[in-house]
mmCIF entry with sequence, helices, sheets and N, C-alpha, C, O atoms, coordinates in Angstrom:
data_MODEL
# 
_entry.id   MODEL 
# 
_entity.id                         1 
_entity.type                       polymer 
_entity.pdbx_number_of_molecules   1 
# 
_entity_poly.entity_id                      1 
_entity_poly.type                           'polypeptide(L)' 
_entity_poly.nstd_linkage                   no 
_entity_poly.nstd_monomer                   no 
_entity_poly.pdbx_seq_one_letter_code       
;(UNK)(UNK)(UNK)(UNK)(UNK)(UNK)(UNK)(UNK)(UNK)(UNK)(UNK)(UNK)(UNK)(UNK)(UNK)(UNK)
(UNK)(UNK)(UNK)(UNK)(UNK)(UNK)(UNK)(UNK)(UNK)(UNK)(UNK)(UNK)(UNK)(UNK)(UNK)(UNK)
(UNK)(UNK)(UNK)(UNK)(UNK)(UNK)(UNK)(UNK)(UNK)(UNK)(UNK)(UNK)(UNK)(UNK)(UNK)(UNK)
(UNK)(UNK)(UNK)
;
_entity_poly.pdbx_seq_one_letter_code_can   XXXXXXXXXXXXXXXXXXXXXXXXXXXXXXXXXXXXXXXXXXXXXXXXXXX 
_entity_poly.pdbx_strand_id                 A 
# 
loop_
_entity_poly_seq.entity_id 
_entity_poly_seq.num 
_entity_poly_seq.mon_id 
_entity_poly_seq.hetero 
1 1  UNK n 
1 2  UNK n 
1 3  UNK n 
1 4  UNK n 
1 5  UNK n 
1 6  UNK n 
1 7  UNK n 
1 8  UNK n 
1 9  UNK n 
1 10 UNK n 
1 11 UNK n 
1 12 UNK n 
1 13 UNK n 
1 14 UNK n 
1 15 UNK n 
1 16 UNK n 
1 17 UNK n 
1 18 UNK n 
1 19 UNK n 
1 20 UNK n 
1 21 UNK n 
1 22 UNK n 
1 23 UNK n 
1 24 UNK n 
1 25 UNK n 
1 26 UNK n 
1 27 UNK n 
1 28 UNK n 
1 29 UNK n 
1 30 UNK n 
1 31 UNK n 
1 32 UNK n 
1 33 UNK n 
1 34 UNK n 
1 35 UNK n 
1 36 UNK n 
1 37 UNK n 
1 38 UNK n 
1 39 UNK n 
1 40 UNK n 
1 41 UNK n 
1 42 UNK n 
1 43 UNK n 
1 44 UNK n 
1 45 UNK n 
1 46 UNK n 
1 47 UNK n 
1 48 UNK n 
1 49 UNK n 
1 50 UNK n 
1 51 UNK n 
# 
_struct_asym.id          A 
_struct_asym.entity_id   1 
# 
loop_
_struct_conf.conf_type_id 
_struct_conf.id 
_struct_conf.pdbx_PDB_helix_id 
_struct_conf.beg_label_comp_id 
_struct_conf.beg_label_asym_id 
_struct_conf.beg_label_seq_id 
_struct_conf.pdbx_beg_PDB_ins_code 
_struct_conf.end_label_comp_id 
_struct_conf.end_label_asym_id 
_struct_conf.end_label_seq_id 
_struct_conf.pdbx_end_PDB_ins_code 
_struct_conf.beg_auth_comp_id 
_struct_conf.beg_auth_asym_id 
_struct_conf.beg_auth_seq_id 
_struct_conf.end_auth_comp_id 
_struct_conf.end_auth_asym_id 
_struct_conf.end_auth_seq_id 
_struct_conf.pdbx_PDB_helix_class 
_struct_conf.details 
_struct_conf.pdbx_PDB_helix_length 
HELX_P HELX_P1 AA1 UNK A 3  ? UNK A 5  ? UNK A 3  UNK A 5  5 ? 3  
HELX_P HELX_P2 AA2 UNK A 8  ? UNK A 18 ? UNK A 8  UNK A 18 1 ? 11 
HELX_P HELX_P3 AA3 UNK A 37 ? UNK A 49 ? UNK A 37 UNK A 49 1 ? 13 
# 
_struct_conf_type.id          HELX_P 
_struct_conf_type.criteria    ? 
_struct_conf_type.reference   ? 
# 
loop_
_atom_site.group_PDB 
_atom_site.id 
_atom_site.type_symbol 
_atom_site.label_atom_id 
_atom_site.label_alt_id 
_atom_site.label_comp_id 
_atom_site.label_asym_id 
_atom_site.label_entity_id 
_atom_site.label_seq_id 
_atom_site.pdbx_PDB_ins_code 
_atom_site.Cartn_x 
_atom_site.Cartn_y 
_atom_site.Cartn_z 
_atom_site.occupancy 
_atom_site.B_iso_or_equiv 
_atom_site.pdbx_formal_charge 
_atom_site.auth_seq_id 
_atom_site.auth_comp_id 
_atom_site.auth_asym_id 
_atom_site.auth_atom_id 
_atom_site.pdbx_PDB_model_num 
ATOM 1   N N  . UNK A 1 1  ? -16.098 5.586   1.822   1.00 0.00 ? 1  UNK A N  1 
ATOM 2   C CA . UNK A 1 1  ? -15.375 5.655   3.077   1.00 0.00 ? 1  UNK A CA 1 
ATOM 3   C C  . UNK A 1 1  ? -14.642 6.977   3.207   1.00 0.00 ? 1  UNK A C  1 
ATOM 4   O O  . UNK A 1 1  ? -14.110 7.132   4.307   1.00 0.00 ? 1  UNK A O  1 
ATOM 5   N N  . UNK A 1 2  ? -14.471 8.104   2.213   1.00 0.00 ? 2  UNK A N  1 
ATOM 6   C CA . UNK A 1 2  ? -13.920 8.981   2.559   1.00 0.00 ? 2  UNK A CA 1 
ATOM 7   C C  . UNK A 1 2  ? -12.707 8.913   1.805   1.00 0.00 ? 2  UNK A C  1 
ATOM 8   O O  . UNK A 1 2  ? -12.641 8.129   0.858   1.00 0.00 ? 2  UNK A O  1 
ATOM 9   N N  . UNK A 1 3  ? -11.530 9.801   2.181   1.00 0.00 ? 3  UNK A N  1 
ATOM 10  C CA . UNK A 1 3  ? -10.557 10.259  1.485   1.00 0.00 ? 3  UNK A CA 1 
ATOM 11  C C  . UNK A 1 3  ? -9.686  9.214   1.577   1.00 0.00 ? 3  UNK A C  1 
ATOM 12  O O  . UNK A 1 3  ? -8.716  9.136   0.823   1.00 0.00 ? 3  UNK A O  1 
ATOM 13  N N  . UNK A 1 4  ? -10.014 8.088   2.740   1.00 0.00 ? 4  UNK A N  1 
ATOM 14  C CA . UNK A 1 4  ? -8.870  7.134   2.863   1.00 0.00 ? 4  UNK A CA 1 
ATOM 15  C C  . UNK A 1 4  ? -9.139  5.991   1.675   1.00 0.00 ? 4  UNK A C  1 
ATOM 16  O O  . UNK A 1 4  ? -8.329  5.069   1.580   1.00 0.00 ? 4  UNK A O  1 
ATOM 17  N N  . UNK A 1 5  ? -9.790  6.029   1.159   1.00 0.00 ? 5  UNK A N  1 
ATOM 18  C CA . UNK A 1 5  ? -10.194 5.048   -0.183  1.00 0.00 ? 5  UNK A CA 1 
ATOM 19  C C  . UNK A 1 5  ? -10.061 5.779   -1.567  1.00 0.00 ? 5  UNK A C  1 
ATOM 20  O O  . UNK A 1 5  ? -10.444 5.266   -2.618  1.00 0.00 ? 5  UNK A O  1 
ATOM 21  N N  . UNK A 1 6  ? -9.476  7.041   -1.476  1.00 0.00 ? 6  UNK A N  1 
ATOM 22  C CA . UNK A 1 6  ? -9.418  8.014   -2.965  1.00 0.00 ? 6  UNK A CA 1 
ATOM 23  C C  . UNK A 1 6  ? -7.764  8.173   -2.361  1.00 0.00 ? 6  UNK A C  1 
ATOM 24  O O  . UNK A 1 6  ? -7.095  8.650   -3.277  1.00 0.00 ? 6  UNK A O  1 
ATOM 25  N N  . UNK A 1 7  ? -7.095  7.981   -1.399  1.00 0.00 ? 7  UNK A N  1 
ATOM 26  C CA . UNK A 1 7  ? -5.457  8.310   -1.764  1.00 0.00 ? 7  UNK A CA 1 
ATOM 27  C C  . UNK A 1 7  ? -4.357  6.848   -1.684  1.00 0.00 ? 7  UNK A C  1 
ATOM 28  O O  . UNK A 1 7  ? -4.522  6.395   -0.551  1.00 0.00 ? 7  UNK A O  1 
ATOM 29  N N  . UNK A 1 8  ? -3.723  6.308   -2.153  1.00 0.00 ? 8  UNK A N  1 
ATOM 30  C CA . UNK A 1 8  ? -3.350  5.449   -2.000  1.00 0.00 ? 8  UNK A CA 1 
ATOM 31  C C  . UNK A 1 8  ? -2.298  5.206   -0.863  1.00 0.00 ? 8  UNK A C  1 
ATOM 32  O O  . UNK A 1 8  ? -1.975  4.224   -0.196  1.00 0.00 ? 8  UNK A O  1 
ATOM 33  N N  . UNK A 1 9  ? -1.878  6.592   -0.929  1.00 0.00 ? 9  UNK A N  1 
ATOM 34  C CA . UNK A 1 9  ? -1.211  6.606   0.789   1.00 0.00 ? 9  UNK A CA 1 
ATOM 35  C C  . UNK A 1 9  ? -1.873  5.998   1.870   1.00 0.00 ? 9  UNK A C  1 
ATOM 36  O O  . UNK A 1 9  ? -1.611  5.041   2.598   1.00 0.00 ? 9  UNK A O  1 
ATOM 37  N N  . UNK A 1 10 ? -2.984  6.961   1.771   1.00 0.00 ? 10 UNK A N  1 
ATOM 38  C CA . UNK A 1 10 ? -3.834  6.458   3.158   1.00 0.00 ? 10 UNK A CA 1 
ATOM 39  C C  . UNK A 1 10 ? -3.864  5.018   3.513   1.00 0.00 ? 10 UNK A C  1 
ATOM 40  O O  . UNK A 1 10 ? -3.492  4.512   4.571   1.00 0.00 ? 10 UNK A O  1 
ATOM 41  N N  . UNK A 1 11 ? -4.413  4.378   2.366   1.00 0.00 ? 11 UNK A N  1 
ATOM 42  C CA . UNK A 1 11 ? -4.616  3.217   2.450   1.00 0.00 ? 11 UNK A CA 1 
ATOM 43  C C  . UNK A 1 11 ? -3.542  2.460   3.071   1.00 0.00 ? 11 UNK A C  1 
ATOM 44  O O  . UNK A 1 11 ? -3.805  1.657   3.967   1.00 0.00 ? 11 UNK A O  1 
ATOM 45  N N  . UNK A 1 12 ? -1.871  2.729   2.501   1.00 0.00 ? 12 UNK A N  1 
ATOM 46  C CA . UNK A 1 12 ? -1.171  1.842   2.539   1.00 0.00 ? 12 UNK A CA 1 
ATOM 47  C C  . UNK A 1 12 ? -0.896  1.908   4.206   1.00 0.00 ? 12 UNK A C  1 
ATOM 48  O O  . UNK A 1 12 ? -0.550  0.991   4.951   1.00 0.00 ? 12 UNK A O  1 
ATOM 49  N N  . UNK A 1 13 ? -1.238  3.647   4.592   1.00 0.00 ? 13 UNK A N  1 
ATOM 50  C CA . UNK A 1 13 ? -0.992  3.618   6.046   1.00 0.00 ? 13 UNK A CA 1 
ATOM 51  C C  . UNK A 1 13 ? -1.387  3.068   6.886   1.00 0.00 ? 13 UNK A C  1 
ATOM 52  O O  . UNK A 1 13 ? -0.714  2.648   7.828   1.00 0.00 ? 13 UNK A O  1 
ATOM 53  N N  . UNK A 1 14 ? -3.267  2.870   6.654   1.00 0.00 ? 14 UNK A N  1 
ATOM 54  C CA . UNK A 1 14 ? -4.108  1.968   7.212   1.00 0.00 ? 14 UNK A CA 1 
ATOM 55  C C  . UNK A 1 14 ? -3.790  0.709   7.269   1.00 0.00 ? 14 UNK A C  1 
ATOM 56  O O  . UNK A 1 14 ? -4.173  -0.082  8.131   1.00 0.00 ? 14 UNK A O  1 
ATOM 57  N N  . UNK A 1 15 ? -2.875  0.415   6.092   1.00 0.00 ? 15 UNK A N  1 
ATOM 58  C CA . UNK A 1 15 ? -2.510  -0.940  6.589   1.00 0.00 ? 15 UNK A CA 1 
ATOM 59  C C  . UNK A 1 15 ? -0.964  -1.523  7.347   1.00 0.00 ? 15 UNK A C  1 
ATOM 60  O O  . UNK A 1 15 ? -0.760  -2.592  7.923   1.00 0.00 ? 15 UNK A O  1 
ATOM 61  N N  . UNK A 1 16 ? -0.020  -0.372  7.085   1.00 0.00 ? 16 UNK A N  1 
ATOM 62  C CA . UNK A 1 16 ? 0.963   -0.582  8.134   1.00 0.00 ? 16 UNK A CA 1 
ATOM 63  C C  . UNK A 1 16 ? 0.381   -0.309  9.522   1.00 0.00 ? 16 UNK A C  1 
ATOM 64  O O  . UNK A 1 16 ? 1.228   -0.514  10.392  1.00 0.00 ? 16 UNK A O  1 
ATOM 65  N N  . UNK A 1 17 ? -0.642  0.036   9.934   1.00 0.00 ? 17 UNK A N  1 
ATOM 66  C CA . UNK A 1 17 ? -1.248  0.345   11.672  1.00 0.00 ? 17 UNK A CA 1 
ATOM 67  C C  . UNK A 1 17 ? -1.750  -1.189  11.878  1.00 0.00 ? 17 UNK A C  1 
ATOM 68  O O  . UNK A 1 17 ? -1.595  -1.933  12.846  1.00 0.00 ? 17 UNK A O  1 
ATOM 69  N N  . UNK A 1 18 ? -2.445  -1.421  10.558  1.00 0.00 ? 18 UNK A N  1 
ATOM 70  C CA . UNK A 1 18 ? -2.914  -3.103  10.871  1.00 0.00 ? 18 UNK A CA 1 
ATOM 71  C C  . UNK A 1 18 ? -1.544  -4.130  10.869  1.00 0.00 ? 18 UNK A C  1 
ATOM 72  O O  . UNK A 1 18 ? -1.658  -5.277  11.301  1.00 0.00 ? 18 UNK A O  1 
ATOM 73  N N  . UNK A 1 19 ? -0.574  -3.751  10.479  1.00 0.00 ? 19 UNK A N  1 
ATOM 74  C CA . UNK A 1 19 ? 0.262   -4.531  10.857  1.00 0.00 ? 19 UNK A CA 1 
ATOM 75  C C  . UNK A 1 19 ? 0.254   -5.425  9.430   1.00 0.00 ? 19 UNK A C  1 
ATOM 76  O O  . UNK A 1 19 ? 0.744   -6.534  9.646   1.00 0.00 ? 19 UNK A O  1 
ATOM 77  N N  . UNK A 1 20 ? 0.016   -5.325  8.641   1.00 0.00 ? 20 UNK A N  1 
ATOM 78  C CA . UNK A 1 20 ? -0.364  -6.110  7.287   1.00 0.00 ? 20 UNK A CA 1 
ATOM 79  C C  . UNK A 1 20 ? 1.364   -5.570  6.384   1.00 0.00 ? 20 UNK A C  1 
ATOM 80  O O  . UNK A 1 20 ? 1.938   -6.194  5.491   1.00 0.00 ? 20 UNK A O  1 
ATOM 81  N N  . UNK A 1 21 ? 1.733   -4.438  6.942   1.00 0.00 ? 21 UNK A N  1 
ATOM 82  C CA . UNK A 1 21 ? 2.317   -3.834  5.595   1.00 0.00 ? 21 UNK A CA 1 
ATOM 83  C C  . UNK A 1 21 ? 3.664   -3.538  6.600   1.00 0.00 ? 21 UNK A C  1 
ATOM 84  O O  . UNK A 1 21 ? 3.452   -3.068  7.718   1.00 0.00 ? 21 UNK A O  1 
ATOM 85  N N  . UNK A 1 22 ? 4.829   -3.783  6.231   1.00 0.00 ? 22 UNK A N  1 
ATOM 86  C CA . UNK A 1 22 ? 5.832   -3.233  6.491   1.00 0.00 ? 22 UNK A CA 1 
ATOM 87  C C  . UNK A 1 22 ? 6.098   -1.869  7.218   1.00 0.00 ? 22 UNK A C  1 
ATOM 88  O O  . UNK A 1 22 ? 5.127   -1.125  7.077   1.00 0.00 ? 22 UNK A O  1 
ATOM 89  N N  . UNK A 1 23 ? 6.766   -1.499  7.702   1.00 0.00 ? 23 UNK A N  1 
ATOM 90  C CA . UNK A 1 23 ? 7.246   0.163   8.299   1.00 0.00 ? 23 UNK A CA 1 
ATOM 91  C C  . UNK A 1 23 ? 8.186   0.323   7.082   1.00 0.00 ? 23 UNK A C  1 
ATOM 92  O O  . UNK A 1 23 ? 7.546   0.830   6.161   1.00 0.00 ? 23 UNK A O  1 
ATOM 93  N N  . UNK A 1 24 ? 9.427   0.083   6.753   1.00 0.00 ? 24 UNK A N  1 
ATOM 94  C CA . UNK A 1 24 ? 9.892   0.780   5.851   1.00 0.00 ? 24 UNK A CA 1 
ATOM 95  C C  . UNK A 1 24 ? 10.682  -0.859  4.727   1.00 0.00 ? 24 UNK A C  1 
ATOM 96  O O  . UNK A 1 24 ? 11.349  -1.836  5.066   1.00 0.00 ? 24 UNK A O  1 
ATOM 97  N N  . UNK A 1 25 ? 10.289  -0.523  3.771   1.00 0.00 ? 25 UNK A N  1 
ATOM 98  C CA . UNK A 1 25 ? 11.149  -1.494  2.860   1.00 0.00 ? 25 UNK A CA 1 
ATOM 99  C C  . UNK A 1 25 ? 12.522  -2.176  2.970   1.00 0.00 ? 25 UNK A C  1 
ATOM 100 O O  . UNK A 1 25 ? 13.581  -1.553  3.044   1.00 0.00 ? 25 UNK A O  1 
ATOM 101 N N  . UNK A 1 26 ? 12.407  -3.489  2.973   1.00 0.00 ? 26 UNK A N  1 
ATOM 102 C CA . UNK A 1 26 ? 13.638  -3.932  3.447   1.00 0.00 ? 26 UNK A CA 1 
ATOM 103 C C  . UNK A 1 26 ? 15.026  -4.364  1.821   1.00 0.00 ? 26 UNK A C  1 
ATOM 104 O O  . UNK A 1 26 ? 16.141  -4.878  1.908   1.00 0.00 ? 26 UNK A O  1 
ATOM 105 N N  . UNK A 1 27 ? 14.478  -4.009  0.909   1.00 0.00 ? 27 UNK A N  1 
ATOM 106 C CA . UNK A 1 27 ? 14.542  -3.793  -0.642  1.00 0.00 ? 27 UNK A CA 1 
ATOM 107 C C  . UNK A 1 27 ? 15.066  -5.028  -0.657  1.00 0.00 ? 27 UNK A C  1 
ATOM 108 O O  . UNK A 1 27 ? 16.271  -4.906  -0.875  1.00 0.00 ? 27 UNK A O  1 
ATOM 109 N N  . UNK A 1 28 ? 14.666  -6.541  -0.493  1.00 0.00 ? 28 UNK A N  1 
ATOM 110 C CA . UNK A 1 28 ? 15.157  -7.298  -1.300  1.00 0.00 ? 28 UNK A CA 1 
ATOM 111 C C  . UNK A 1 28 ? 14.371  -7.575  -2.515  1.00 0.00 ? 28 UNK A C  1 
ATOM 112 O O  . UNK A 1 28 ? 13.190  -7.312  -2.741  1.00 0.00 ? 28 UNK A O  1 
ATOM 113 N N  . UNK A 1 29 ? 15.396  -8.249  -3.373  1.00 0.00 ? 29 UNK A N  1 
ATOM 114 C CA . UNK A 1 29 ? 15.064  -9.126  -4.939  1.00 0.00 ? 29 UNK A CA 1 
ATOM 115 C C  . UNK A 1 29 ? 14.174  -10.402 -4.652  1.00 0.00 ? 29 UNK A C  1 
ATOM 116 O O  . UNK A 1 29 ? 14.724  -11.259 -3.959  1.00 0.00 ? 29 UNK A O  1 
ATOM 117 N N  . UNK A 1 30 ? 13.052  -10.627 -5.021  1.00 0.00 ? 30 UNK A N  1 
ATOM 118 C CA . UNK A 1 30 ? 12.066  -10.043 -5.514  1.00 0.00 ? 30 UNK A CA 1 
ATOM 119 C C  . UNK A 1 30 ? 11.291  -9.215  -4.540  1.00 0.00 ? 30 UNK A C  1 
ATOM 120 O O  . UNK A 1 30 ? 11.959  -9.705  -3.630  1.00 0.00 ? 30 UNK A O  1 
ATOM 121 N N  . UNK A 1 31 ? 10.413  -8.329  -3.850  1.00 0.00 ? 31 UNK A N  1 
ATOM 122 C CA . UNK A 1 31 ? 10.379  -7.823  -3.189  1.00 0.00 ? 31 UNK A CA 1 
ATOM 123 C C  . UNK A 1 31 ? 9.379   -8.291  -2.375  1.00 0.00 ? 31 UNK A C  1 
ATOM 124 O O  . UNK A 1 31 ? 8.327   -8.483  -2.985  1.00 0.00 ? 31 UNK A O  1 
ATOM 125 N N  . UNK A 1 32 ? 9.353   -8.545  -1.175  1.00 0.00 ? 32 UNK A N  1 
ATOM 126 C CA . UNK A 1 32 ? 8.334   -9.596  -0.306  1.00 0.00 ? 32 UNK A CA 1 
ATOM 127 C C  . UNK A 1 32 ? 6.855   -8.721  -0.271  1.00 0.00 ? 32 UNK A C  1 
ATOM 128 O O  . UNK A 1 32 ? 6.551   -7.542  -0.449  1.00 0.00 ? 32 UNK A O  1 
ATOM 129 N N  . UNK A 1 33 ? 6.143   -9.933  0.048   1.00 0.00 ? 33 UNK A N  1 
ATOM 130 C CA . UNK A 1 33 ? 4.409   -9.270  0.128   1.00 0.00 ? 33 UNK A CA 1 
ATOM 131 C C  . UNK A 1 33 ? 4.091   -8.164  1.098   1.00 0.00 ? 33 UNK A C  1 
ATOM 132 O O  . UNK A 1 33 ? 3.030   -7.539  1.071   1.00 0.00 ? 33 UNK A O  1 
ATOM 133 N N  . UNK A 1 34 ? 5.025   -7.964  1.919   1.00 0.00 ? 34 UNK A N  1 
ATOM 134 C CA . UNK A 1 34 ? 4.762   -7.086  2.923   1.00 0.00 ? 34 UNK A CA 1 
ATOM 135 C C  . UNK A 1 34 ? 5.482   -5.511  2.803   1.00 0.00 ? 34 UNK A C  1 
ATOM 136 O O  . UNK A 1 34 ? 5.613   -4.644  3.666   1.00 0.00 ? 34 UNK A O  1 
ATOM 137 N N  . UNK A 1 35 ? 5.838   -5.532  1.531   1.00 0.00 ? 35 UNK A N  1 
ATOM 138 C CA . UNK A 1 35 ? 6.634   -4.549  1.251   1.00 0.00 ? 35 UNK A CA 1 
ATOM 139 C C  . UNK A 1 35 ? 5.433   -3.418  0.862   1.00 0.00 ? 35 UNK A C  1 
ATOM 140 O O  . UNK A 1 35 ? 4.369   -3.609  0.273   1.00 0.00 ? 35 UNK A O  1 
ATOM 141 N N  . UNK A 1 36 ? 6.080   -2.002  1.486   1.00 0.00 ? 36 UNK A N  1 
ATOM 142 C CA . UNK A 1 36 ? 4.839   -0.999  1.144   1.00 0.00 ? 36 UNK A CA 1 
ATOM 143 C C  . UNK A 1 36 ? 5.306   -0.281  -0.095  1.00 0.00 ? 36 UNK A C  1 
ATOM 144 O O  . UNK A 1 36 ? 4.498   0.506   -0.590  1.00 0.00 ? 36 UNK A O  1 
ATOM 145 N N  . UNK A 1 37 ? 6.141   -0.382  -0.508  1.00 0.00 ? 37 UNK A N  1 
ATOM 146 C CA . UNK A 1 37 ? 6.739   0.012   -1.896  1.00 0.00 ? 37 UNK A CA 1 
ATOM 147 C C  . UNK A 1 37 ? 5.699   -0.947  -2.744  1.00 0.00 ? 37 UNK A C  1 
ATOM 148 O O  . UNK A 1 37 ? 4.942   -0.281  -3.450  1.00 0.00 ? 37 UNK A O  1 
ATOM 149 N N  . UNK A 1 38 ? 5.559   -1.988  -2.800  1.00 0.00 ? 38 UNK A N  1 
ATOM 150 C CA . UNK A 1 38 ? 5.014   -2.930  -3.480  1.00 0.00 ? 38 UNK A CA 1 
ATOM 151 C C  . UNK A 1 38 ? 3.394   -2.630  -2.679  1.00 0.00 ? 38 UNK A C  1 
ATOM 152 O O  . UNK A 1 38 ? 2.527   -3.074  -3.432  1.00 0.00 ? 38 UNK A O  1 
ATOM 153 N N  . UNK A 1 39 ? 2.906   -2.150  -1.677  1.00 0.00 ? 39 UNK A N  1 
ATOM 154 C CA . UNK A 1 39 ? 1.384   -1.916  -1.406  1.00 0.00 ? 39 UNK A CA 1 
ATOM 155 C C  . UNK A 1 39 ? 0.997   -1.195  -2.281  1.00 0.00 ? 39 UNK A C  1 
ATOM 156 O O  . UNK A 1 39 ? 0.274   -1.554  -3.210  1.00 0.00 ? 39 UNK A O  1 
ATOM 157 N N  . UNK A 1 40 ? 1.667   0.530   -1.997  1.00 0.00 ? 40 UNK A N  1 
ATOM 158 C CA . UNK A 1 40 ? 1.610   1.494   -2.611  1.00 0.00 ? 40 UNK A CA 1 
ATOM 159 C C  . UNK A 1 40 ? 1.631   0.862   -4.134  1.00 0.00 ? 40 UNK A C  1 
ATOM 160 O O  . UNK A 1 40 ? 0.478   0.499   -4.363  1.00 0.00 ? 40 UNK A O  1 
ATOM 161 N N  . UNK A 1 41 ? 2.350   0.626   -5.099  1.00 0.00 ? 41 UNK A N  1 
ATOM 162 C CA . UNK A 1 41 ? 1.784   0.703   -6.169  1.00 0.00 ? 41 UNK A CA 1 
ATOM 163 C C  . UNK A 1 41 ? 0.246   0.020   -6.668  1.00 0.00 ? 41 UNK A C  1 
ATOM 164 O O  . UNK A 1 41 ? -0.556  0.395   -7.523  1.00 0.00 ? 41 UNK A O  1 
ATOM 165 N N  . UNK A 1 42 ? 0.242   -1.188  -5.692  1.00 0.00 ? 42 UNK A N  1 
ATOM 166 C CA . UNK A 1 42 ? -0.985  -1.929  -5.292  1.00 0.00 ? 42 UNK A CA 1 
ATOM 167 C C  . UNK A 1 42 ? -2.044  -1.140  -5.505  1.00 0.00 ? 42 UNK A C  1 
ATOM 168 O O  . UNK A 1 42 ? -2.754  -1.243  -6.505  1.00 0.00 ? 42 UNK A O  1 
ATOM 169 N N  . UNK A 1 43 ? -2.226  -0.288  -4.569  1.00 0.00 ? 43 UNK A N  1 
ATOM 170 C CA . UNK A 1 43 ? -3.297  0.704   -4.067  1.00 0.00 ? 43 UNK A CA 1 
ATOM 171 C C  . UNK A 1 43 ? -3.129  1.712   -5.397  1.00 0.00 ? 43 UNK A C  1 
ATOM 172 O O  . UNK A 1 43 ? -4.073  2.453   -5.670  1.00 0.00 ? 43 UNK A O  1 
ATOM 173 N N  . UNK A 1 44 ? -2.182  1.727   -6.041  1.00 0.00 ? 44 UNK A N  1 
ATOM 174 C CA . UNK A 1 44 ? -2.587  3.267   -7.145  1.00 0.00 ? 44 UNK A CA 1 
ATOM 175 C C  . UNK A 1 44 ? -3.081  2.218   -8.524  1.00 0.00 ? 44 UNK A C  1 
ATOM 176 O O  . UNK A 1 44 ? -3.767  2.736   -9.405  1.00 0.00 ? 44 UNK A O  1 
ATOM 177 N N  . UNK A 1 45 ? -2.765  1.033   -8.613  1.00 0.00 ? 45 UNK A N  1 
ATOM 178 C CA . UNK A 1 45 ? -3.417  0.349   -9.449  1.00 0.00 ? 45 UNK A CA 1 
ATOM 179 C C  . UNK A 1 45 ? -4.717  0.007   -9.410  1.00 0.00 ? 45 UNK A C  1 
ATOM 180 O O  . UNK A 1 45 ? -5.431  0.018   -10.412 1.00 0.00 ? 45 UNK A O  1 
ATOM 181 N N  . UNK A 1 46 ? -5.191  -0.386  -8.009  1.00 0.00 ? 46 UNK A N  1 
ATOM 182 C CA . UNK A 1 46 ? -6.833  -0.589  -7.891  1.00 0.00 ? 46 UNK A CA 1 
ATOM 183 C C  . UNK A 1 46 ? -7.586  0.541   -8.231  1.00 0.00 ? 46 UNK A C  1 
ATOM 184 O O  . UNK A 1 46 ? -8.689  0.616   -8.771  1.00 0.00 ? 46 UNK A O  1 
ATOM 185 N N  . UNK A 1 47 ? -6.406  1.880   -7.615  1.00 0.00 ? 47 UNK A N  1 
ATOM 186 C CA . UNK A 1 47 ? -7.480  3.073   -7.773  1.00 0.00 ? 47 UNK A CA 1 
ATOM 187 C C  . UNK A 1 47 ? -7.619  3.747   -8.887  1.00 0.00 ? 47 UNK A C  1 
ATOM 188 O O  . UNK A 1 47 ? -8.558  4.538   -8.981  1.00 0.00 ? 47 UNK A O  1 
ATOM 189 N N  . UNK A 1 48 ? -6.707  3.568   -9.955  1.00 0.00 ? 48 UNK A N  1 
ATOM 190 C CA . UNK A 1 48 ? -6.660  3.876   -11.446 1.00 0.00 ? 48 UNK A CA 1 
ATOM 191 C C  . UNK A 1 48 ? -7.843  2.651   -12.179 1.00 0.00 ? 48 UNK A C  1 
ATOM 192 O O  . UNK A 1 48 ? -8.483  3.164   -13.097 1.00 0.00 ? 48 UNK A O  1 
ATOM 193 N N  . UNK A 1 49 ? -8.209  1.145   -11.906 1.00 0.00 ? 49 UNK A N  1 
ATOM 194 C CA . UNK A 1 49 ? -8.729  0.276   -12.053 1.00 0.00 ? 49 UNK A CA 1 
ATOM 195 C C  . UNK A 1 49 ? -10.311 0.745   -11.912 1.00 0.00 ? 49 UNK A C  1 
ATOM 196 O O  . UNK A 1 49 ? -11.082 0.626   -12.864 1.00 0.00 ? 49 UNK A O  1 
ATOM 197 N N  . UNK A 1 50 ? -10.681 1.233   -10.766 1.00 0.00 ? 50 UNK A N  1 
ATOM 198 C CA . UNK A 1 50 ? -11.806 1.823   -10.103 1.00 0.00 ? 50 UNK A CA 1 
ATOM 199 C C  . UNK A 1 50 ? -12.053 2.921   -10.786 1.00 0.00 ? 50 UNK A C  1 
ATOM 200 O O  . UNK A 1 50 ? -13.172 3.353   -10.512 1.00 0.00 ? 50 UNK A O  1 
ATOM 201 N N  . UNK A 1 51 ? -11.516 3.519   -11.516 1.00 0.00 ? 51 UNK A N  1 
ATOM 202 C CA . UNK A 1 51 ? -12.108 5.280   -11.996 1.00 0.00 ? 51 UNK A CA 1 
ATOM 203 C C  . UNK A 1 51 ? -12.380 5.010   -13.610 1.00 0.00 ? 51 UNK A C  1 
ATOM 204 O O  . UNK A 1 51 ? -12.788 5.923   -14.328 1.00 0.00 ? 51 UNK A O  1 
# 
């Protein structure tokens, strides 16, 4: 798919436009599913997983 599947940014951006992911972290304990703090590491784990 391009560069948006090799940066984990991208990704997480693609998914705050879908509406899946938060705009900015609302930092509670434990940190909710929609948190992009919590995407983002998401996305650098699949992509470290993948290589």
């Amino acid at each position: 798919m391009g560069k948006a599947s090799t940066d984990p940014k991208a990704r997480v951006r693609k998914l705050m436009k879908a509406g899946k992911v938060k705009k900015k972290c609302c930092r509670s304990k434990p940190r909710c599913k929609r948190c992009p703090v919590l995407a983002l590491q998401k996305a650098k784990a699949d992509l470290s997983k993948a290589a």
